[in-house]
N, C-alpha and C positions, 0 to 999 in steps of 0.2 A: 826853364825858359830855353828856347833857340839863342841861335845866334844867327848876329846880322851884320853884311858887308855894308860902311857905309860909301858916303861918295867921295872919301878922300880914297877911296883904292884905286893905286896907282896901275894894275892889270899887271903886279909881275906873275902873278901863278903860283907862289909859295902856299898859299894854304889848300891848293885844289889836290893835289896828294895826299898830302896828311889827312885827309877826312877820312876815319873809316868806314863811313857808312855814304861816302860817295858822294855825301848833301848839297858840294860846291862843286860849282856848273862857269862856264865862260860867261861873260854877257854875252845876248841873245841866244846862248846855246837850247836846243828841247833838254829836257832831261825824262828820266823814268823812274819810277820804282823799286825794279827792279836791278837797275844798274849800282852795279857792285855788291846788291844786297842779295839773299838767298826767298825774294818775294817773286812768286809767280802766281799768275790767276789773276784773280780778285784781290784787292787790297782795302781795308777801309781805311781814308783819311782822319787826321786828328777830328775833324767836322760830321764823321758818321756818314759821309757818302762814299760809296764803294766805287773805286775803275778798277780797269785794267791796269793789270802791274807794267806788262811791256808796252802802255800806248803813251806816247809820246804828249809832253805834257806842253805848254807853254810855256817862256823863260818868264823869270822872276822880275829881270831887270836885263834891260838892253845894251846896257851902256860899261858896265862894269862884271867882278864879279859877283855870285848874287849864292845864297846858302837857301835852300828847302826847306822849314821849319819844319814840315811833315816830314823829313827824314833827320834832321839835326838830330841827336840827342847831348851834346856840348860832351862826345868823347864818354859821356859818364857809363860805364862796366868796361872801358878800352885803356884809359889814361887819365892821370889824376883833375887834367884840365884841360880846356878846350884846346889843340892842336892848330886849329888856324890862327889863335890870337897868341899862342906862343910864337908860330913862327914870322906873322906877318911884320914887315920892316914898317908900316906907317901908323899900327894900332888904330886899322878901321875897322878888326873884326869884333864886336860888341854884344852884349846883352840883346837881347829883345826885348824893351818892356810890356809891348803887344803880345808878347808868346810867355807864358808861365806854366813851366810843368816842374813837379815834386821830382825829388831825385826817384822815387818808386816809382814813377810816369816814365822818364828816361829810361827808367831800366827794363822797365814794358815794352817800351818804344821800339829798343834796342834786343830782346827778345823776337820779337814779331818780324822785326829786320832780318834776322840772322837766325835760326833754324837751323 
């Protein structure tokens, strides 16, 4: 499964470093693909539709900070556990019960990311 910012996130920015794979974004920020990752070209989403890796996506959420589930992997081949919900001070950063992938998904994920 991803993980998800909720609305108790107070915007200090503690867990937007820690992501290795780049997944957490400012609210309203665009994000990419390709940002932080080693994805260029075409990329296919968890959903089986192909973009572009560097075009510019819309934000998640406006208001706060917000995680990519198509790039999340919860840190799994980087760290033993997810790096935003160890370091965030309010524990808004959470599961996703909407988003379920196997640890062999993750590890997919995180392949395809990083090349």
């Amino acid at each position: 499964m991803a993980i998800i910012i909720t609305d108790e996130c107070i915007n200090c920015g503690a867990c937007e470093p820690e992501c290795p794979n780049n997944a957490i974004y400012e609210g309203g920020a665009e994000w990419r693909f390709s940002d932080g990752t080693s994805v260029k070209g075409m990329f296919n989403k968890m959903d089986g539709t192909a973009i572009d890796a560097d075009a510019a996506q819309a934000p998640v959420n406006l208001d706060h900070y917000y995680i990519v589930p198509d790039k999340c992997t919860e840190c799994v081949g980087f760290h033993d556990e997810p790096q935003c919900a160890s370091v965030c001070p309010v524990d808004c950063c959470v599961d996703d019960e909407n988003v379920r992938e196997s640890k062999d998904e993750l590890l997919a994920k995180k392949s395809r990311m990083h090349q």
